[in-house]
C-alpha positions as CSV (number, residue, x, y, z in Angstrom):
1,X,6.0,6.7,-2.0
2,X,8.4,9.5,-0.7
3,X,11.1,11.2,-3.3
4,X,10.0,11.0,-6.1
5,X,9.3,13.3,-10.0
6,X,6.1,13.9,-10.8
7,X,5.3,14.0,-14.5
8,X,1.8,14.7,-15.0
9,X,-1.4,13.3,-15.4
10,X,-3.0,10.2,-17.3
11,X,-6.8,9.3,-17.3
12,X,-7.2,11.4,-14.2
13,X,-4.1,9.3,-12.3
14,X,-0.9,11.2,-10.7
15,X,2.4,9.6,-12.5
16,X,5.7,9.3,-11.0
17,X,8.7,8.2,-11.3
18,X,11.0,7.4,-8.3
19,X,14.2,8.2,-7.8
20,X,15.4,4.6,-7.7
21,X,14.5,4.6,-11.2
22,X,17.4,5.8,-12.4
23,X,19.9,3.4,-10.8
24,X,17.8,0.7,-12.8
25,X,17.9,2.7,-15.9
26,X,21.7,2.9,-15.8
27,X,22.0,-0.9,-15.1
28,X,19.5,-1.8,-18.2
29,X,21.4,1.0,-20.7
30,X,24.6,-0.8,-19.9
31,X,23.3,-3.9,-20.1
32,X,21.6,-3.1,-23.5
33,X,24.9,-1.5,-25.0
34,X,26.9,-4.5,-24.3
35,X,24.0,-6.8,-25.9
36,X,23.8,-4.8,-29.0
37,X,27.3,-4.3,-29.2
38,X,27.9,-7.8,-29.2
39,X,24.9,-9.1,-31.4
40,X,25.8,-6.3,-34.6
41,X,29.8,-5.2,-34.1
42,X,29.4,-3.4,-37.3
43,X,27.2,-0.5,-35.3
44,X,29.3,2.6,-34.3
45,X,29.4,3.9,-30.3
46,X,26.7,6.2,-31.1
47,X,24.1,3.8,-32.8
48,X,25.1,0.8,-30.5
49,X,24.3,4.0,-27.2
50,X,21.3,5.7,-29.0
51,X,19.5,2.1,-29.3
52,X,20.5,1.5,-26.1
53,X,18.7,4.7,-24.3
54,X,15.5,4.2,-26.3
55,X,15.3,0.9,-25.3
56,X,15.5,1.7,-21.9
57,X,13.3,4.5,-22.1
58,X,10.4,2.5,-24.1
59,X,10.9,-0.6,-21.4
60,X,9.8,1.8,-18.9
61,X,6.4,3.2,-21.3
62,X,5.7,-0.5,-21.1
63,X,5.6,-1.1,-17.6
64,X,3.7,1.9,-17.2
65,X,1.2,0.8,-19.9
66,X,1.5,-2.5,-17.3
67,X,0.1,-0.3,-14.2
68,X,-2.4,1.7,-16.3
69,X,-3.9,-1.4,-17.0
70,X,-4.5,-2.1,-13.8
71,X,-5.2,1.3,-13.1
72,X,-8.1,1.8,-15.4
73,X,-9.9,-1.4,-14.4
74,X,-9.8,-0.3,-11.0
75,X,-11.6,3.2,-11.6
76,X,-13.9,1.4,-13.7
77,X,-14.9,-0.6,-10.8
78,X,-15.2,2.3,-9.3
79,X,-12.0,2.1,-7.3
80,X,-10.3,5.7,-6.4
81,X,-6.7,5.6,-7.9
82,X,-4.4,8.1,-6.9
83,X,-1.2,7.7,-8.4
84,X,1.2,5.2,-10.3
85,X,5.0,5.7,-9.8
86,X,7.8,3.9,-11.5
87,X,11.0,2.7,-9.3
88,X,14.1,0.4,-9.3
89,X,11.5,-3.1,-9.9
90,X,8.7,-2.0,-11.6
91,X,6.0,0.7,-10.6
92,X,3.2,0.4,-8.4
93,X,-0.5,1.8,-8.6
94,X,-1.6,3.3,-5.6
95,X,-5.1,1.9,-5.5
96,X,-7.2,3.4,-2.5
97,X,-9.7,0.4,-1.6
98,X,-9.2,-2.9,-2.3
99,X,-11.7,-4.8,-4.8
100,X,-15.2,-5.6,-3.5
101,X,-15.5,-8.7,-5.1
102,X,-13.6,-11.7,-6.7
103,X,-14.4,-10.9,-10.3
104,X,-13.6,-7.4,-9.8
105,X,-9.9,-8.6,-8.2
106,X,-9.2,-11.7,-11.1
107,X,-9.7,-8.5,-13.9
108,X,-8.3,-5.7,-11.8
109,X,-4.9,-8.5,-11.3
110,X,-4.9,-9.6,-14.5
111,X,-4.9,-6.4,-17.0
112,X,-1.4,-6.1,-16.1
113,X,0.3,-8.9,-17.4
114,X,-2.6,-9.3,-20.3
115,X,-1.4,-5.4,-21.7
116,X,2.4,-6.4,-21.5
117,X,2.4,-9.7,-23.5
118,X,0.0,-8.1,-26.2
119,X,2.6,-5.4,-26.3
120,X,5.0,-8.2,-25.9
121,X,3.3,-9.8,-29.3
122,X,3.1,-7.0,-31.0
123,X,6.9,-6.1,-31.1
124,X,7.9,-9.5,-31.9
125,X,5.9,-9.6,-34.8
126,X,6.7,-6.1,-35.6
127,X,10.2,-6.8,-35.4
128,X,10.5,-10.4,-36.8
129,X,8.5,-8.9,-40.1
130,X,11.7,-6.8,-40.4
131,X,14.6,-8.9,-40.3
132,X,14.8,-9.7,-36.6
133,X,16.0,-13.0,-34.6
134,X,15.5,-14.8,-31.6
135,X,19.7,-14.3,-31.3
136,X,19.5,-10.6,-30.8
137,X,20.6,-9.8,-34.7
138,X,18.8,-7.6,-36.6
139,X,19.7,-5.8,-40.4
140,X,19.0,-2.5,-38.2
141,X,18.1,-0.8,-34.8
142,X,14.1,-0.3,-35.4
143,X,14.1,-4.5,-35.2
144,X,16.9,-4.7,-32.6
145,X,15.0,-2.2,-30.8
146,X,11.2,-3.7,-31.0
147,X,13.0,-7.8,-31.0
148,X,14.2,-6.8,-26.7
149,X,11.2,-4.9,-26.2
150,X,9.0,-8.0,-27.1
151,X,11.0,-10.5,-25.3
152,X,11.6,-8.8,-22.3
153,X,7.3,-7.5,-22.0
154,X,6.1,-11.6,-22.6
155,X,8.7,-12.2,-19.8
156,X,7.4,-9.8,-18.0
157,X,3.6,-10.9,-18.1
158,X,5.0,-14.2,-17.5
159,X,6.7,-13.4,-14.3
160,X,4.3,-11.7,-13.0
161,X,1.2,-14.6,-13.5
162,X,3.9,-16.3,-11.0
163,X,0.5,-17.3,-8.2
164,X,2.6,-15.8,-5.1
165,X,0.9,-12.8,-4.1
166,X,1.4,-9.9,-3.9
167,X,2.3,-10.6,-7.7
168,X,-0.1,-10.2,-10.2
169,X,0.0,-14.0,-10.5
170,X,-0.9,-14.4,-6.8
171,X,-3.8,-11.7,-6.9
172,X,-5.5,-14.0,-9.4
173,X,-5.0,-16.7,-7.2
174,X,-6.5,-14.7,-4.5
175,X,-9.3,-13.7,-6.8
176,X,-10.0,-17.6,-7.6
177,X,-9.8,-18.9,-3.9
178,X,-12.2,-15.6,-2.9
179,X,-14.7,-16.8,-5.2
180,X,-14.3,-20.3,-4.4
181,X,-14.3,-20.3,-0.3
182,X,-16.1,-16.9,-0.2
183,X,-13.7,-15.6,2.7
184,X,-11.4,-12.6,1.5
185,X,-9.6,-12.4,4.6
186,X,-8.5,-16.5,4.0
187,X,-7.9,-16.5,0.6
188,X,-5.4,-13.8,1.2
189,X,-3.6,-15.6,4.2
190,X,-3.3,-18.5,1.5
191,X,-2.2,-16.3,-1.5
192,X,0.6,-15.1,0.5
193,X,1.9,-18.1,2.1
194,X,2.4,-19.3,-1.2
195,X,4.0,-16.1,-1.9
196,X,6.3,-16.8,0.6
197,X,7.1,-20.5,-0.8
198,X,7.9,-19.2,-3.8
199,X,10.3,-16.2,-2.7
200,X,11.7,-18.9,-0.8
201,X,12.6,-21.0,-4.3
202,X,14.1,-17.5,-5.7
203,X,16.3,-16.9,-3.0
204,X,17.5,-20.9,-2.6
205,X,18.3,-21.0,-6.3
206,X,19.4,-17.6,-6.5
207,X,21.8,-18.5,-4.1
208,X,23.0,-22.1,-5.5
209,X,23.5,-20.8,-8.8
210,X,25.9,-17.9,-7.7
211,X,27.6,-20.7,-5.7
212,X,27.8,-22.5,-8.5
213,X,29.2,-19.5,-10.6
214,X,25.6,-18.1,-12.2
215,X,27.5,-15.0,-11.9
216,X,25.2,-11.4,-10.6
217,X,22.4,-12.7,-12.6
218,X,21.8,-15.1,-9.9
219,X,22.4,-12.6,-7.3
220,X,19.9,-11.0,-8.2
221,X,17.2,-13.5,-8.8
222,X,18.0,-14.2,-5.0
223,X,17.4,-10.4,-4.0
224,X,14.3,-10.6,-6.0
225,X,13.2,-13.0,-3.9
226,X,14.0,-11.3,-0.7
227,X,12.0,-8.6,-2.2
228,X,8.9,-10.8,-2.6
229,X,9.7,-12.5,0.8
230,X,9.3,-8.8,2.5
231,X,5.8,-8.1,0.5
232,X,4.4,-11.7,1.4
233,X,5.0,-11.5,4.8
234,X,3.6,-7.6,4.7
235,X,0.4,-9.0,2.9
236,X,-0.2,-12.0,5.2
237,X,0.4,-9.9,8.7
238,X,-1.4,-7.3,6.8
239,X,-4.7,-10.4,6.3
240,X,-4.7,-11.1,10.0
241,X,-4.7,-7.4,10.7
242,X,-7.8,-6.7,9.2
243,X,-9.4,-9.7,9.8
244,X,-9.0,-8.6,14.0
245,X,-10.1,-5.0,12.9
246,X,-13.6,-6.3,11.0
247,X,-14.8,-7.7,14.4
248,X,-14.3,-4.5,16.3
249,X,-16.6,-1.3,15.7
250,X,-16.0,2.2,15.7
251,X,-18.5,2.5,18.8
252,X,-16.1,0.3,20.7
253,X,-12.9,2.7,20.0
254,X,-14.7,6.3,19.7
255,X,-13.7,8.8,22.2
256,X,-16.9,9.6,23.7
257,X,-17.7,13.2,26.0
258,X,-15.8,14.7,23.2
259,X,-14.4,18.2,24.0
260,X,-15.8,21.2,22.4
261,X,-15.4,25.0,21.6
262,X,-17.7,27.8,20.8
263,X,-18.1,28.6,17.8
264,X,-17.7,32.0,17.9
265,X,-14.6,31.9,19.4
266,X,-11.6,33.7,17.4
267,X,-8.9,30.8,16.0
268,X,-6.2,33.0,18.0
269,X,-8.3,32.1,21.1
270,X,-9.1,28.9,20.4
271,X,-5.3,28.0,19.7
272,X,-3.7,29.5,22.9
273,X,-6.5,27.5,25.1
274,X,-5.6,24.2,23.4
275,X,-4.9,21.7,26.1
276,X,-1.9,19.7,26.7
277,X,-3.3,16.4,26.3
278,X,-2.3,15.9,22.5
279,X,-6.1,15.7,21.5
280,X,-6.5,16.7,17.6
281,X,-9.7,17.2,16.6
282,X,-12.9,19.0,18.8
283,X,-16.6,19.8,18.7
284,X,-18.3,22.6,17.4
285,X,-20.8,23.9,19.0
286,X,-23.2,26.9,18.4
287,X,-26.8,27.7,20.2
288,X,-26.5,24.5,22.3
289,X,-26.0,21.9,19.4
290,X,-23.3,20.5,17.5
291,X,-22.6,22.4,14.5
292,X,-19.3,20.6,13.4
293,X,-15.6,19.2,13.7
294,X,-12.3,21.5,13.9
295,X,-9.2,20.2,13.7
296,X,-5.5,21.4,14.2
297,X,-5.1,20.7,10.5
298,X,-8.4,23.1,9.7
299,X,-6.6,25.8,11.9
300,X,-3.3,26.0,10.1
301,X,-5.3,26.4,6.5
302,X,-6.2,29.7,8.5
303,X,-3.1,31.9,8.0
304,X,-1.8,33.2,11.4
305,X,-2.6,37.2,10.6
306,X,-6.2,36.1,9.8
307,X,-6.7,33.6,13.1
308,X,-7.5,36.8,15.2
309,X,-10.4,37.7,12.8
310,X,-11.5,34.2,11.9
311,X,-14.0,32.7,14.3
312,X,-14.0,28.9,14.8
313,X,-17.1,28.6,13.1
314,X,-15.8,29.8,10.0
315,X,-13.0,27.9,10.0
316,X,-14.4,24.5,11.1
317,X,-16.3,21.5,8.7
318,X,-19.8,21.5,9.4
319,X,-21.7,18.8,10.8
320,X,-23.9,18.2,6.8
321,X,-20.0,18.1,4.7
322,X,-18.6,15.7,7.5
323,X,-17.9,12.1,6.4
324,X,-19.4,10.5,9.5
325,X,-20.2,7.1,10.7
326,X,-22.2,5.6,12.7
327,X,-21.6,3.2,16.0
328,X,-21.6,-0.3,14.3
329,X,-19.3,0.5,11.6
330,X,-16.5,-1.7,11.3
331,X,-12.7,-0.2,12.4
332,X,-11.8,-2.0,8.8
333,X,-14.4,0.2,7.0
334,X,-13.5,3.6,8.9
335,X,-10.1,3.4,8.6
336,X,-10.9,2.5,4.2
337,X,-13.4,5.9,4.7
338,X,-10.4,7.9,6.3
339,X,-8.0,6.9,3.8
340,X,-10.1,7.6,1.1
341,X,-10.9,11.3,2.1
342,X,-7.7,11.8,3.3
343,X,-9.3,12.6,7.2
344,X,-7.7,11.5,10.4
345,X,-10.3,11.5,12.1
346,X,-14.6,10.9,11.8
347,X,-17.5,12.0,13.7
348,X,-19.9,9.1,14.7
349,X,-23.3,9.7,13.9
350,X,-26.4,7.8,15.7
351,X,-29.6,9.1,15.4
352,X,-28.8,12.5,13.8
353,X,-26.7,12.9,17.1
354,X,-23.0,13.1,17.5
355,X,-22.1,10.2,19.3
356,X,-17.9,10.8,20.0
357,X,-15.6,10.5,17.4
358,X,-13.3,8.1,16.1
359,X,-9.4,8.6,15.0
360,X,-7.0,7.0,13.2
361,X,-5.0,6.6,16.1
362,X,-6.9,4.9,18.5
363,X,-7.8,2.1,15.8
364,X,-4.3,1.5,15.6
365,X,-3.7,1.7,19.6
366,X,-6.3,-1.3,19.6
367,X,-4.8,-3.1,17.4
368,X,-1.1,-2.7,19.0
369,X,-3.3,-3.4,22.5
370,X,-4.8,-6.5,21.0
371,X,-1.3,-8.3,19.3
372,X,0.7,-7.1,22.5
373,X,1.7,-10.5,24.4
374,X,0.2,-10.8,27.4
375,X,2.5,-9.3,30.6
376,X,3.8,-12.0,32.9
């Protein structure tokens, strides 16, 4: 997710905070000041504002606590998580590989919403133990402070265990039909058309309730609804997409007859000999056999005063460190392999013998080929 703050490091995961944060972090502070403000006029400004802020602030720890959850299931499933970054409607964990199995999606989907209402619980009790109410009073901020947190974390948990995917809710769904149907791909197509039903109730009732004068707050239950419309549709075209790419293999879209270079060609060389036909990555060959992969990317880690004493052979991957495949992998599983080692392209492997090699690019080019309507 582009434009965002990084902020360090927790359990080995990247965290982040959009820049869209802050637009909801205004709305919620001002939103919190008027609440206190009205539920204990006897604060001053500056008690009713600082309240405010730390309630914001701690709303946000809580949602990441939310996406750690899911976070740390998933590399305990051994699952790669990169990052987690927190924007205008939540935050998001940037998982690499989906879940192998049912039981590893219900706990992955459901730490989430399990982590915010104990949190949820916990302030409640916390606060209710000193002096607060479900009204919003409190005899001071500590309780006002810990009573919101509470209510607003068990609504969150609740909201998300709505079953529309791609909601928490939903991925448990998923998780359940998975394991009862045994097809990931259907389960899910089903998850997210009744996704889509659901964002479809937001955004009707958001709209008849501002109609009806529900005021922004049903404004924006319809826009949250548009917003789960969008990731619905996403997931389900998303479904059919990989469901096309698990019946092709990468033998069927490798480029075959591969070019190659010497290796003991200079980078300098090599660069000003690149042909015009856009092609990215080449074969590396030294005493007759294939010794590795170069790409444009492994050239400009060279910098440009060394290219002229750098031989391509010392600046490509060899063939034993190359993630490689072989013919009958599925496009599905290259493209998860390519993802995961942050490669654009992989050489295909048969035999101990460099069959072509497969790119990013040309799995996608199949896939625009293949949903193109026919010409007339």
């Amino acid at each position: 997710m582009r434009g965002h703050i990084r902020l360090g490091r927790i359990a080995g995961v990247e965290i982040s905070l959009h820049y869209t944060w802050f637009v909801i972090a205004a709305l919620i502070t001002l939103s919190l000041v008027a609440q206190f403000s009205f539920a204990n006029p006897e604060w001053s400004p500056a008690l009713v504002w600082t309240s405010a802020v730390v309630t914001g602030l701690l709303f946000f720890v809580a949602i990441l606590l939310h996406e750690l959850a899911h976070s740390l299931v998933a590399k305990a499933q051994g699952l790669p998580v990169r990052s987690i970054t927190l924007f205008a409607l939540g935050g998001v964990s940037q998982i690499e590989r989906e879940a192998m199995t049912a039981r590893d999606e219900f706990w992955m989907a459901i730490a989430g919403p399990v982590t915010s209402a104990v949190v949820g619980l916990i302030c409640i009790g916390v606060a209710a133990c000193a002096g607060w109410s479900t009204s919003g009073q409190a005899p001071g901020p500590v309780a006002a402070v810990l009573g919101w947190l509470g209510y607003i974390n068990v609504g969150l948990a609740v909201f998300n265990m709505i079953p529309g995917f791609p909601l928490d809710g939903g991925r448990v769904l998923r998780a359940i039909v998975w394991r009862a149907t045994g097809n990931e791909d259907r389960s899910t197509r089903i998850a997210a058309r009744i996704g889509q039903a659901i964002a479809f109730l937001f955004i009707f009732w958001g709209l008849f309730r501002f109609a009806t004068g529900g005021g922004i707050g049903a404004l924006w239950l319809a826009f949250i609804g548009w917003f789960l419309l969008d990731a619905a549709q996403s997931s389900y075209a998303q479904s059919e997409i990989m469901s096309e790419l698990r019946s092709v293999h990468v033998g069927d879209v490798m480029a075959r007859n591969c070019a190659t270079v010497d290796a003991h060609v200079s980078l300098q060389d090599f660069v000003e000999q690149l042909p015009d036909g856009g092609q990215r990555c080449f074969l590396v060959e030294e005493n007759g056999t294939i010794a590795g992969l170069i790409t444009q990317g492994d050239v400009r880690r060279v910098p440009r005063d060394r290219r002229v004493v750098t031989s391509v052979g010392a600046a490509m991957r060899p063939l034993e460190r190359l993630h490689t495949v072989s013919p009958d992998t599925s496009a599905v599983e290259g493209l998860k392999v390519m993802s995961e080692e942050d490669v654009n392209q992989l050489a295909v492997v048969s035999n101990g013998h460099v069959e072509g090699v497969v790119s990013r690019d040309r799995i996608i080019d199949l896939l625009h080929t293949k949903r193109s309507p026919p010409a007339a």
